[in-house]
N, C-alpha and C positions, 0 to 999 in steps of 0.2 A: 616471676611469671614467664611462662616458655611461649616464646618470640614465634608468631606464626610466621609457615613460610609463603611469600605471596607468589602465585604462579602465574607470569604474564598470557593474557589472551592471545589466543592463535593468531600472527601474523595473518591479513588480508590477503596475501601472497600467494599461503600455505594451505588456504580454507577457506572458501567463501562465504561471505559474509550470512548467509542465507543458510548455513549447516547449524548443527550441536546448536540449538535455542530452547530444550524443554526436554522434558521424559513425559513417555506416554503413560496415562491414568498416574499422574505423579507416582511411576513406580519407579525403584531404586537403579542408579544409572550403574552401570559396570562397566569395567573396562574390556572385558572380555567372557564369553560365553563357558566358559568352563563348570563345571558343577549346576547349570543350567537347563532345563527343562526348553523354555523358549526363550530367545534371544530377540524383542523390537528394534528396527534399526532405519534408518533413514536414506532414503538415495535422492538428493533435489536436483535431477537432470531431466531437463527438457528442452535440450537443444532436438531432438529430434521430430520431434512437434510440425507436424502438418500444417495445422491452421492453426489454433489460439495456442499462446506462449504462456505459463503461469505456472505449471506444475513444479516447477522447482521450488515454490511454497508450499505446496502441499503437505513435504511431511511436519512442517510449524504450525498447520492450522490446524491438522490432525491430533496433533498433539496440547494445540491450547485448549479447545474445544473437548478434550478426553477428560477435562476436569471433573466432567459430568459423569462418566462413566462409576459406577460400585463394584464391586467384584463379585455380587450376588446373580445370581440367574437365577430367576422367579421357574422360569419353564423348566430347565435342569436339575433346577432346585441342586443346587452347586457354587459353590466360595472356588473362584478360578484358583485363587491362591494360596485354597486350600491342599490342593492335588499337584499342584504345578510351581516347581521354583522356573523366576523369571525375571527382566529385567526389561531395562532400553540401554542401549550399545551407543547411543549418538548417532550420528550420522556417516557416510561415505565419502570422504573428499573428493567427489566427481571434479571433475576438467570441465567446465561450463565452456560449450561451444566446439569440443574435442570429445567424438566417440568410443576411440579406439582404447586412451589411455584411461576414460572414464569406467567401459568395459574389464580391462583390469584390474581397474579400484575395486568394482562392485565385484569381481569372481575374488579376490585375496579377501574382501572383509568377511565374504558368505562362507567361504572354504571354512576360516578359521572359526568361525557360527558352527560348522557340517562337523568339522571335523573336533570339535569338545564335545559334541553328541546332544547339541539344539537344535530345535526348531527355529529354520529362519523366517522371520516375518517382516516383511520389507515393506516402508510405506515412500509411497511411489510423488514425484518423478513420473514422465512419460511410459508407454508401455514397449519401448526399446529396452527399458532398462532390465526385463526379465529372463532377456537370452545372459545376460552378467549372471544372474542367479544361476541359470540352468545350467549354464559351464561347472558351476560350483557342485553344484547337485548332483551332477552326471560322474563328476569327477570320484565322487563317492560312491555312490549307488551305481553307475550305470543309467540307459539311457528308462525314464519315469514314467507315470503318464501323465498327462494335462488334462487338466480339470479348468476350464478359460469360460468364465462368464463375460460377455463382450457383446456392443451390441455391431461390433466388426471381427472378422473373420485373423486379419493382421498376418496371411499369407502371403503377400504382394511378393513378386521376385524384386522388381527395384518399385521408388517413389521417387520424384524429377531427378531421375537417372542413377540413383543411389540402392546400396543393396542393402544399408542400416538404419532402419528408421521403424517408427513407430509404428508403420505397417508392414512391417516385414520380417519381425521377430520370432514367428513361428514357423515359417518357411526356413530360415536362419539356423533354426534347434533342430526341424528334421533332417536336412542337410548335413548339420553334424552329431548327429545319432546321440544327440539328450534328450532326445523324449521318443516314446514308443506310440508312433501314430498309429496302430489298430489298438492301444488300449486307450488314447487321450479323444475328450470330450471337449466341442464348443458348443457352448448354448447361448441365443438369443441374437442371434444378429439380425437386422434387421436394416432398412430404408434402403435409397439409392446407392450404389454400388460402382467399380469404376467397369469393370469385365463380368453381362450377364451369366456367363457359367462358374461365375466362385464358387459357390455352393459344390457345385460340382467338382470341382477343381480339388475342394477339399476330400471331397472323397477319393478323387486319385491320388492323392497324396496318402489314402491312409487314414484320414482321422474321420471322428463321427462327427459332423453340423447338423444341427436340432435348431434351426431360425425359430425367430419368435411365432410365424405365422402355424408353426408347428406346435411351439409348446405351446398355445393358445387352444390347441383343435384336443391335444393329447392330458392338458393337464400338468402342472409343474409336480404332480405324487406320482404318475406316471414317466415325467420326464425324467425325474431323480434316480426312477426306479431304471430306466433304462440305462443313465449314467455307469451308476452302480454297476450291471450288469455286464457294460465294455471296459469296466476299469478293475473290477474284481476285485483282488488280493493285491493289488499287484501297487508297489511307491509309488502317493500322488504327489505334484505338486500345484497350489490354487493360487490362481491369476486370477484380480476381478478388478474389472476396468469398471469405475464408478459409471460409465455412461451406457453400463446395461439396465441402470435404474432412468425412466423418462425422467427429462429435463423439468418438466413440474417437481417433481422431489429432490432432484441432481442437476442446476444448473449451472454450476462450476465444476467445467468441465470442458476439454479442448474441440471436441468435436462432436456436438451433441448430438441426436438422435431422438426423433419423437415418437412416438407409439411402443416407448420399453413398461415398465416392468415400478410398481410402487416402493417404496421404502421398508412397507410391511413382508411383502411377497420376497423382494432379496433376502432380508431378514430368517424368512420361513425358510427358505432354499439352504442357509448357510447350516440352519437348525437340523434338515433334514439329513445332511452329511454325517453323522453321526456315525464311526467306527470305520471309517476310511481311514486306508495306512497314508498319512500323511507327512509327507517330509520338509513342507515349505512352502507357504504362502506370501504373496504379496498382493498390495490393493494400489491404484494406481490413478493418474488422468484428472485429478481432483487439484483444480487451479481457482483458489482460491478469489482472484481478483475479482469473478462474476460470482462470485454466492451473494446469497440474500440470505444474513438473518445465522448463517455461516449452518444452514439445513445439510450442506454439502459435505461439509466437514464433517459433521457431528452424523450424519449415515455412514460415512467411512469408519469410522471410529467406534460405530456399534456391529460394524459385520466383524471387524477386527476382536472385537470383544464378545462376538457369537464366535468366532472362530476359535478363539479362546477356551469357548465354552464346552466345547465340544470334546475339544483335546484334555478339557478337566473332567466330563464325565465317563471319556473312554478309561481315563488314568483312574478315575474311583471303582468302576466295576471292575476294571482289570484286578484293583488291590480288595474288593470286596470276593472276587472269585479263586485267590490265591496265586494270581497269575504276576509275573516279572513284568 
C-alpha cells in the first residue's frame, strides 16, 4: 500500500487562524488560477474598520453558507459551470492589525489571479481591502472603472487622522490613477454623513453618485441604465459593500445603514449588469458575529453567484454567436 504523505497545517505564525477554512459552493480548491475562467478568493482583514470589527469572518461564513447555492440560474436559464472553468484559491495571508504589508499580500495574490487571465472575485474583509485589488488591476489593464454599490461614498482624505481606511479607498485609487473617475459609478449612498457636500465632492473628483434618494425617484431600470451609459465599453471592476442592502435583510455588517435597498432588489441590479466588460469583483463588510439566521451571509453568496451568472451567460452567447 503507498504510504500517504501527510502535510502539516499552516503554522499560526504564518496564517491566521481565520484564513483557508472552506471553498466556495464546495467548488474545486486550486492552487493557482491558470487555465481559469474565475478565480474565488478570500481577503479576512478588518483591521480598518470604523466601528464594528468582524469582517475578517466574512469570507468563512460566505463560504459555509454557499452550501446552498446550485450552479443552475432559473432566470439565465444557465449551468455557471457550464460556460465557466473556476475554482476557490483559499485565502490571502493578510497582517491582521498591519495595512501596508497586508496591501501587498492582497496586490501579489490578485496580479497572479490577472495575470493567468481570471477573473478575480474577492470575498471581503473590510472595504479597505479593494484599493489591494485595484493596484493589481490597474497594473494590467490600466486605470478601470468603478462600478461601487455602497450605501457610503468611501472618499474621505483621512478617518482619525489616517489616509487608509475603510473610508477612504476610493479617494486612495483616484489619487493613483486605478480607476477612471468619469467613467466609474457609485450607487446608493445614503444616511448621516461626516462633510454635507460629499455628494458633491464626488463629483469634483470625477465620479458619478446616484444616492439612494435618487434611485428611488429615477428607478433601479433607469439607474442601471444610466450606469451603463458612463461606463460603456470601457474595463469594469464591482465592489459591493453588503450594507447597500437595509440592515432588515443585511444585518451583519460593520456600519449599517437604514433606508437601503431589499435582498430581492440587489439581487435584480446584479441580473441587470448583464454584458459589462468585467474584470474583477469583490463583495465585502459582512461580519458575521451580528447575523441572524446567517441571512447576511447567505445574500452575499447569492450576489456572488448572480455575478457568476452573468459572466456565464455573456460566455454562452459569446460562443453561441461565434465569438472568442
Amino acid at each position: 500500500m503507498k504510504e500517504k504523505k501527510i502535510i502539516q497545517p499552516a503554522t499560526a505564525f504564518a496564517s491566521p487562524r481565520f484564513v483557508n477554512t472552506g471553498n466556495f459552493m464546495r467548488m474545486q480548491r486550486f492552487e493557482d488560477a491558470e487555465g481559469l475562467d474565475f478565480a474565488i478568493y478570500g481577503i479576512p482583514f478588518d483591521t480598518a474598520c470604523s466601528y464594528r470589527t468582524g469582517a475578517r469572518f466574512g469570507p468563512q461564513a460566505i463560504r459555509n453558507i454557499s452550501v446552498m447555492m446550485k450552479t443552475n440560474n432559473p432566470v439565465h436559464e444557465v449551468n455557471i459551470l457550464d460556460y465557466l472553468k473556476g475554482g476557490d484559491l483559499g485565502d490571502v495571508n493578510v497582517v491582521p492589525g498591519y495595512i501596508h504589508p497586508t496591501y501587498k499580500a492582497i496586490e501579489e495574490f490578485t496580479s497572479k489571479i490577472v495575470e493567468a487571465g481570471a477573473i478575480p472575485i474577492a470575498l471581503g474583509g473590510d472595504h479597505s481591502i479593494t484599493l489591494g485589488e485595484l493596484r493589481a488591476i490597474a497594473k494590467k489593464y490600466g486605470p478601470v472603472s468603478l462600478l461601487h454599490f455602497d450605501s457610503h461614498a468611501d472618499i474621505n482624505d483621512e478617518v482619525f487622522g489616517e489616509k487608509y481606511n475603510h473610508g477612504t479607498p476610493f479617494r486612495r485609487a483616484i489619487e493613483e490613477g486605478l480607476i477612471d473617475p468619469h467613467k466609474s459609478v457609485q450607487i446608493g449612498m445614503r444616511g448621516s454623513i461626516y462633510d454635507a457636500g460629499e455628494f458633491k465632492l464626488a463629483k469634483k473628483l470625477g465620479l458619478t453618485l446616484i444616492p439612494t434618494h435618487e434611485v428611488r425617484r429615477m428607478g433601479i431600470d433607469e439607474t442601471v441604465k444610466m450606469a451603463r451609459e458612463v461606463i460603456g465599453d470601457n474595463k469594469v471592476f464591482l465592489t459591493f459593500d453588503i450594507d447597500f442592502v437595509d440592515p432588515a435583510y443585511a444585518p451583519a455588517t460593520g456600519t449599517p445603514e437604514v433606508g437601503g435597498y431589499t435582498s430581492f432588489e440587489a439581487i435584480q441590479i446584479i441580473r441587470s449588469l448583464k454584458g459589462l466588460n468585467f474584470v474583477g469583483m469583490d463583495i465585502v463588510e459582512v461580519a458575521p458575529i451580528y447575523d441572524i439566521a446567517e441571512i447576511t451571509s447567505l445574500l452575499a453568496a447569492n450576489i456572488v453567484f448572480e455575478f457568476l451568472s452573468i459572466l456565464a451567460i455573456d460566455k454562452k452567447e459569446k460562443d453561441e454567436n461565434g465569438n472568442a
